[in-house]
N, C-alpha and C positions, 0 to 999 in steps of 0.2 A: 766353291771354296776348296781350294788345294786340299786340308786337311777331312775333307771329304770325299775325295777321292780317294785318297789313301785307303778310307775306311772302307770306303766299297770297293775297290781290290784286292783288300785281305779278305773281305766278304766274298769275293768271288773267287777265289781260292779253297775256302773253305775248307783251311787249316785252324784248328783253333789257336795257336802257337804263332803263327804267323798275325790271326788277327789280337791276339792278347800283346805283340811287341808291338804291333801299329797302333794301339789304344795307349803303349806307357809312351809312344814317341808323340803322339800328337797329347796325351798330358804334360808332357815336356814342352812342350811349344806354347802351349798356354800359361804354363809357369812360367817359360821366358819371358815371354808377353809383360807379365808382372814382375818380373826381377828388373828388366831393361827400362818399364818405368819408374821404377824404383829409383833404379839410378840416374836417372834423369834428374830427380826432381831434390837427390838428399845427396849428402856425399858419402864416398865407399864407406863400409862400413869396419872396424879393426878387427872385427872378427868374422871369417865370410863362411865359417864351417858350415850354416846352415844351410846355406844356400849350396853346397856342394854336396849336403846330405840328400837334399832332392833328387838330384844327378845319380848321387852314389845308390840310391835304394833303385833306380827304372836300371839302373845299370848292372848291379849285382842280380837281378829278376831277369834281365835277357840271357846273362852270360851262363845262370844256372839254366834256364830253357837251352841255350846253344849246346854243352855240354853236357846234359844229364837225359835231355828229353829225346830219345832220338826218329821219334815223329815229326821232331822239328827241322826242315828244311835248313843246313846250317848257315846256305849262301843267303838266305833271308834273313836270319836272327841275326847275321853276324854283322850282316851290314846295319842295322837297328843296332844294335852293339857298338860298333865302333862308330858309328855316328853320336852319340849323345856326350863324347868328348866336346861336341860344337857348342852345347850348351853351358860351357863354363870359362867361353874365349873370355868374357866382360868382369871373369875374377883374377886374368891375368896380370901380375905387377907389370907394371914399366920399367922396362932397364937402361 
C-alpha cells in the first residue's frame, strides 16, 4: 500500500517531524477516502466549512512544524504543506 510506504520512509529517516507530517498526510487521504464517497452518493453540501476544517487543522500543524520547528527538514514539511491544498479540489465551485 503506497500510504505505507510513506510511512516507512519517514521511519527511516527518523525525523520525528517529518514522520508526524507523513501521519497528518496519510490521515488526510483517508478522510478523502470518506469525503469523495460522500460525494458520490449525496449532493454538495450548502455549507462545506467542515470539511475544509479538516484540511485547515493538518494544515496549520505542518506549517507551524515548517516555521517554528527548526529540526524540521523544511524541504520535507513544506512539501506535506503545500500538498494538502489537493484535498479540497472536490469543494471547488464550477464557473
Amino acid at each position: 500500500m503506497p500510504t505505507q510506504k510513506l510511512k516507512d520512509a519517514a521511519g527511516a529517516l527518523n525525523v520525528p517531524q517529518v514522520i508526524k507530517a507523513s501521519e497528518m498526510f496519510i490521515a488526510l487521504i483517508n478522510e478523502q477516502h470518506l469525503i469523495l464517497d460522500l460525494q458520490s452518493k449525496f449532493a454538495k453540501p450548502a455549507d462545506v466549512s467542515p470539511l475544509h476544517k479538516l484540511r485547515d487543522e493538518h494544515s496549520t500543524e505542518a506549517q507551524r512544524i515548517k516555521q517554528k520547528d527548526m529540526k524540521a527538514p523544511p524541504t520535507h514539511i513544506g512539501l506535506v504543506a503545500d500538498s494538502l491544498q489537493l484535498f479540497c479540489a472536490c469543494l471547488i465551485e464550477e464557473s
